[in-house]
N, C-alpha and C positions, 0 to 999 in steps of 0.2 A: 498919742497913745492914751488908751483913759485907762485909769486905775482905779478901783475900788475897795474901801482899806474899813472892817467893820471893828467894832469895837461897844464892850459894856456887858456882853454876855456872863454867865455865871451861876455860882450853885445858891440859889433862892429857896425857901420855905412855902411851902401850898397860901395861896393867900398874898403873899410880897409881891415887890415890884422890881422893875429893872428897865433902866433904858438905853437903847443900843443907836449907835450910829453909825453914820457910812459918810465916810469924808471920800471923796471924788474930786479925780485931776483933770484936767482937761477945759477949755476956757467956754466948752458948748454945754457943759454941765445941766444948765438954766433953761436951755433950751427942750431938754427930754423928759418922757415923762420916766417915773421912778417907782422901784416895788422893792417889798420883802415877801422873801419865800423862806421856809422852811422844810428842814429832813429830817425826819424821826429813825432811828436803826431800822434798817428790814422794810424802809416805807421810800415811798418813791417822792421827790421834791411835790411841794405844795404850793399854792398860793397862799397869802396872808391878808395885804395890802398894798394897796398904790396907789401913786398919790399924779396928780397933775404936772406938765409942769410951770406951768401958773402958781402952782397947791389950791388950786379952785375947788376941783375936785377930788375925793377918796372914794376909794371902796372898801370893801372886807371880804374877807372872808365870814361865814354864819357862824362861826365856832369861836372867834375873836370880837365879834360888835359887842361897843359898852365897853370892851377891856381894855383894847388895845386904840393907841393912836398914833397915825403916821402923820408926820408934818417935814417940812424942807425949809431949811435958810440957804440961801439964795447967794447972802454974802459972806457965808462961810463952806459954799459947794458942800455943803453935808444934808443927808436926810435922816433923821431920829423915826424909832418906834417906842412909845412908851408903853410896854405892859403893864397892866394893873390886874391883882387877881389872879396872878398867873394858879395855874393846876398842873397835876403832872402831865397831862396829857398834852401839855405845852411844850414840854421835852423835847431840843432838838438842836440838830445846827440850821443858826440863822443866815441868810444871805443877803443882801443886798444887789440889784440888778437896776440896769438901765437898758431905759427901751431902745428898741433897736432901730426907729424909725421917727420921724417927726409928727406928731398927733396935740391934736387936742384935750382929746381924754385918754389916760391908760387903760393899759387891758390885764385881764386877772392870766390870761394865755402863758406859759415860760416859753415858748419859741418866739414870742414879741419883741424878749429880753434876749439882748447879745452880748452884754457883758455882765460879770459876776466878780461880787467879791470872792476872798477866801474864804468867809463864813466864819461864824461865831458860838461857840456853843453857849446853851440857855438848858441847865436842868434845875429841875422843881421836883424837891422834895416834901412826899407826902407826908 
């Protein structure tokens, strides 16, 4: 059974930072690759980032490049997003997901992803 457990979310000032993580059960953890999505009130889940699961590879989202960093340890089954800079319009709950198939590279896609954490909320005050 995999589990995905996030963690580090919270209420930041326009400008600050905060870094979240997703600790994952499961001994194929290393094998998948790994993303963050986000949900704003009244807005439908989003892509953010994801990562390899090498961590060879990342991508972004165009509204996060520069700010934000995903990375993965490997011997602690966890993946980190570090936001820098955050703005309100960063406002949301955060998720955590693992892909749902065995790949080389991740994809920005949310039906790739088949498991989710419970999410975290991230607000940023102006």
């Amino acid at each position: 059974q995999v589990q995905l457990v996030e963690s580090g979310g919270g209420l930041v000032q326009a400008g600050g930072s905060l870094r979240l993580s997703c600790v994952a059960s499961g001994r194929t953890f290393n094998s998948y690759f790994m993303a963050w999505f986000r949900q704003a009130p009244g807005k439908e889940r989003e892509f953010v980032a994801a990562i390899s699961w090498s961590g060879g590879n990342t991508y972004y989202t165009d509204s996060v490049k520069g700010r934000f960093t995903i990375s993965r340890d490997k011997s602690k089954n966890t993946v980190y997003l570090e936001m820098n800079n955050l703005n309100p319009r960063d406002t949301a709950v955060y998720f955590c997901a693992r892909g749902s198939y065995l790949a080389t590279a991740p994809t920005t896609k949310l039906h790739d992803y088949g498991y989710w954490g419970q999410g975290t909320q991230v607000t940023v005050s102006s």
